[in-house]
N, C-alpha and C positions, 0 to 999 in steps of 0.2 A: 293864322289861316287854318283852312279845315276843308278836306276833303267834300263833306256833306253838302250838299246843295242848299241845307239850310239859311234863311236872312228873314230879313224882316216880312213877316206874315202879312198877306191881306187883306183890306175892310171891305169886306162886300156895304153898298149905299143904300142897300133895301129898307122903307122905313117898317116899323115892327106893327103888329094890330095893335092894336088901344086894348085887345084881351091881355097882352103879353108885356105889356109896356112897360109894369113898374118890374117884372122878372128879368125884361129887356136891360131894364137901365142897371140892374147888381149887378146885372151879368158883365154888362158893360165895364163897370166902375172894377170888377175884378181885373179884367180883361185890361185893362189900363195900369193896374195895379203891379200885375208882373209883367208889363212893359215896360216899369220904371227901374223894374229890374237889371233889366238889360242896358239904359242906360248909366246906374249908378256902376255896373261894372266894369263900362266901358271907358270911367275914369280913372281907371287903374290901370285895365288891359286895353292892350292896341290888334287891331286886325282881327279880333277874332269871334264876331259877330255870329256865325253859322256856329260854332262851339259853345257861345252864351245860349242862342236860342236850345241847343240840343242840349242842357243841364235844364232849362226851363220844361222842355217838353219829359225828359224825364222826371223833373220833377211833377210834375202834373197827372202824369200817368204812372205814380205812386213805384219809379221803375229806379234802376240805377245807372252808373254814366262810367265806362270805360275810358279814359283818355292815353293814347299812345301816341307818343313824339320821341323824339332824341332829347337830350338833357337840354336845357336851360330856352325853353320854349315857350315860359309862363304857365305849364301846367298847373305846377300845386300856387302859384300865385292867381290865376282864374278859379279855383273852385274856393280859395281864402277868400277871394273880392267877392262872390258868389254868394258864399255864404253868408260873409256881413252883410251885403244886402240884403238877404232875407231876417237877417235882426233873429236869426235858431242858433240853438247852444253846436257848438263845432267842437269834434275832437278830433285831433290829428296823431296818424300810428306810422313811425317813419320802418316800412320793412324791411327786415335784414335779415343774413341768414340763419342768425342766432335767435331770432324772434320765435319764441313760443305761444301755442293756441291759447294758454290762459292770462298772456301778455294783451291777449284785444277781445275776447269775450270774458274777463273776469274768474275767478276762483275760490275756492275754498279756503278760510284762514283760521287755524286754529286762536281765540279769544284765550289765554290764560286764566283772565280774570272771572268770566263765566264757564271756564271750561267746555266751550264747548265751538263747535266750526260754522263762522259765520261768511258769507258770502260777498266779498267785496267786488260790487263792478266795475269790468273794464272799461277801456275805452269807446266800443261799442254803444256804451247807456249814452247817445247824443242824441240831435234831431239830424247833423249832417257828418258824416265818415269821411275824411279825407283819407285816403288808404296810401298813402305816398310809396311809389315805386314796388306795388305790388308784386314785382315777379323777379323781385332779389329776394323770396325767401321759400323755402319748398313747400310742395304742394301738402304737406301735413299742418303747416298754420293757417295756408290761403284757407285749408275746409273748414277752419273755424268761422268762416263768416257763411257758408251754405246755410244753416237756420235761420241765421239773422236775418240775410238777405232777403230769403223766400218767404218764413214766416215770421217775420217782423221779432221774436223774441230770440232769449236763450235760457238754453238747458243745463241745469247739472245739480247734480247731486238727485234728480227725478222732480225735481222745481223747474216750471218754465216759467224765465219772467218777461215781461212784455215791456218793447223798446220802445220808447218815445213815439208819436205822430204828430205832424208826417214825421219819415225816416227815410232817408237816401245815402246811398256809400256812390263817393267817387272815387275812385281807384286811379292813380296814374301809372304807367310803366312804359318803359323804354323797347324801343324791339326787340325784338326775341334774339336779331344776330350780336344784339351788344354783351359785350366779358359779362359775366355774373349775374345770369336771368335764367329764367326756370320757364319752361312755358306751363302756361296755366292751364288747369285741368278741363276736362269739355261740359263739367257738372260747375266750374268754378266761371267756368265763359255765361255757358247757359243765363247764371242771376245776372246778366247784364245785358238788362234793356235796350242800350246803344254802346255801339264802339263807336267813337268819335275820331279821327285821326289830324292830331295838331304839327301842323310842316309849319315851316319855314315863311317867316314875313316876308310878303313882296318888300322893294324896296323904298318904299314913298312910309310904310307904316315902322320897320326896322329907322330909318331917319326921323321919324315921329316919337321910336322910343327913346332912340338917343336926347334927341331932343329935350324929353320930357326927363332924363335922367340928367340931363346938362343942367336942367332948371332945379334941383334939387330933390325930387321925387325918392322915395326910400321904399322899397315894397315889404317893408318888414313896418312900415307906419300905414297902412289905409286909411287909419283917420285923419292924417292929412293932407290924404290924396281927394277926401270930401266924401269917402263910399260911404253910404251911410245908409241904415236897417228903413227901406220903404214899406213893407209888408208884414205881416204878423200872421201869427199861427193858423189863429182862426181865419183870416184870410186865403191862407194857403190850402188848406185842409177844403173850405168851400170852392176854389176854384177846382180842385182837383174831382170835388164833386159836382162840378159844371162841367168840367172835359167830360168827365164817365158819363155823363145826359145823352152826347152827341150822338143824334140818329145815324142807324145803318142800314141802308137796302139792302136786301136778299141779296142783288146783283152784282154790287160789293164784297159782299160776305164768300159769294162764287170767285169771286175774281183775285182773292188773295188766296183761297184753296189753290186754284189752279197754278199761282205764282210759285204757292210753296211744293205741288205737287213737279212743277219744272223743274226744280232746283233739284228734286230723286230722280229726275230722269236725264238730266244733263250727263251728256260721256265724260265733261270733267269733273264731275263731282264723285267722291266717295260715301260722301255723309251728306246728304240733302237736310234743309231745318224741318223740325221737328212740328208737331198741333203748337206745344208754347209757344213759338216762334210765331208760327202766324196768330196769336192770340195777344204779344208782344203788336206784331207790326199793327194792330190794330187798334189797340190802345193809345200807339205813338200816332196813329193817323187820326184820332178821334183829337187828341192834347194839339197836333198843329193844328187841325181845322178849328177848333174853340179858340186857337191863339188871333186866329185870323177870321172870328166872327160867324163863322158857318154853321147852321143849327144843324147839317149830316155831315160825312165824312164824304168825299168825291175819288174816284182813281187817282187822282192828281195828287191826293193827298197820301193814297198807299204809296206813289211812285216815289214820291219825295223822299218818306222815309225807310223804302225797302232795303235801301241799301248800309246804311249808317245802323239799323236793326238787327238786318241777318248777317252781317261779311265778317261776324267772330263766330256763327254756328256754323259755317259750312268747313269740311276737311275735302281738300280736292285729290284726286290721282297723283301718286307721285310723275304717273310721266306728265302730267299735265303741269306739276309743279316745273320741271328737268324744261318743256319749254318754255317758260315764263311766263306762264298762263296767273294772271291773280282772281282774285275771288271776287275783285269790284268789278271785272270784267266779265265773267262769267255772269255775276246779277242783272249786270247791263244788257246782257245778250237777253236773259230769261225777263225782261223787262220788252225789250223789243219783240220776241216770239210770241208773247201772252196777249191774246184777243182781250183788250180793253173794252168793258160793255159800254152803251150809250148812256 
């Protein structure tokens, strides 16, 4: 389960003009494409339908996906299912404290036989990052992935080399109050398009996993839990360049200023989000309204995901911390004060 108000998108019934028709129907047929997404994952993972769609929606919006839970909550087994269903080369970086920066973007190796230093790459050169338990290892390795993440390549030696596309890092970590966590840097929060937050299975879907584990299920085998590669590259790469199509009214455009302008002016905030931020939340509202057929973005569509976007940008007041003030509450509030246009 998952925080996010995210679930399944919807199909507005409008029929399309006969101008638009055969643009209509790829559109379509993409649009269906990574819905199948969602359900080849959903034969792995149980309950966590609003956590598929937000790796979709960042995936889509060329963005990357935070996932924080407490241990054993299917994190890095949803972004493993995830990934094989997108049928992209996956590499997986398990972080510890001993992990070094050129342990996940690659280095320099001196050749004996040519004498001379050639560059082997890390783990990084994938199409998807699973960054396993990012914030067991200090913030001197997490900023090896600030290039990558923002500008898709990396650097060294005065070579930049350019990462696969698409390209998305899922990062999982545990909260911050657990033994042996680092909290992450607010340059290292920023490259993440969504925080997602993965709790606790109601109990009808925890019975469904037992279940499903009673029946011999193995999460170390997905292929023969039947997850199998729906989608392909090129597929993915054009839908992501169908979300970026998504119109936007001015009035829109006004109305997530003003959201992100509430959030500097809030008494419990310290650090209000930033222009990326709402450049971020705009992106993610363009990727759900395409999930769910819409050729503009609507309010409805900022509100959904204002929150799941900015609640790892904001630092609030310590005294606001001292009352239990949280930061999904605070957005809630700046979600209800903000003049919604018509």
């Amino acid at each position: 389960m998952t925080d996010s108000p995210l679930g399944s998108p919807d199909h507005p019934t409008a029929a399309p003009s006969a101008a638009t028709a055969r643009a209509d129907a790829d559109d379509a047929a993409l649009r269906q494409a990574m819905h199948r997404v969602r359900t080849e994952v959903g034969k792995a993972v149980v309950g966590q339908d609003g956590t598929i769609t937000g790796l979709l929606i960042a995936l889509l919006a060329r963005g990357h996906v935070l996932l924080e839970g407490v241990p054993g909550v299917a994190k890095t087994l949803l972004v493993r299912s995830f990934s094989r269903a997108l049928g992209l080369d996956t590499r997986r970086v398990q972080f510890t404290p001993d992990l070094m920066p050129g342990d996940v973007t690659g280095s320099l190796v001196y050749d004996a036989r040519s004498g001379e230093f050639e560059f082997r790459a890390g783990p990084v050169f994938t199409h998807v990052l699973l960054a396993d338990e990012i914030n067991r290892t200090p913030p001197k390795t997490q900023a090896a992935l600030l290039e990558a993440m923002e500008e898709r390549q990396v650097s060294s030696d005065g070579v930049s080399r350019p990462l696969p596309d698409p390209f998305l890092v899922a990062a999982t970590q545990n909260p911050v109050e657990h033994e042996g966590t680092y909290t992450l840097p607010e340059a290292q929060l920023d490259r993440f398009l969504l925080k997602l937050v993965v709790d606790l299975p109601d109990r009808d879907a925890e019975v469904d996993v037992l279940r499903r584990h009673a029946g011999g299920f193995d999460a170390r085998r997905l292929a023969d839990a039947g997850v199998d590669a729906v989608v392909t590259a090129p597929e993915i790469l054009a839908a992501q360049r169908a979300a970026a199509s998504v119109a936007v009214a001015d009035d829109v455009l006004g109305y997530v200023v003003d959201l992100a302008r509430a959030t500097r002016q809030s008494p419990s905030v310290l650090l209000g989000v930033s222009p990326r931020a709402s450049t971020g939340l705009l992106a993610a509202a363009k990727a759900w309204a395409w999930l769910g057929g819409y050729p503009a973005i609507t309010p409805d569509h900022v509100q959904t995901m204002l929150v799941p976007v900015w609640r790892h940008r904001i630092r609030l007041r310590p005294e606001a911390e001292i009352e239990g003030v949280s930061v999904d509450a605070v957005l809630t509030s700046v979600l209800q004060q903000t003049r919604v246009p018509l």
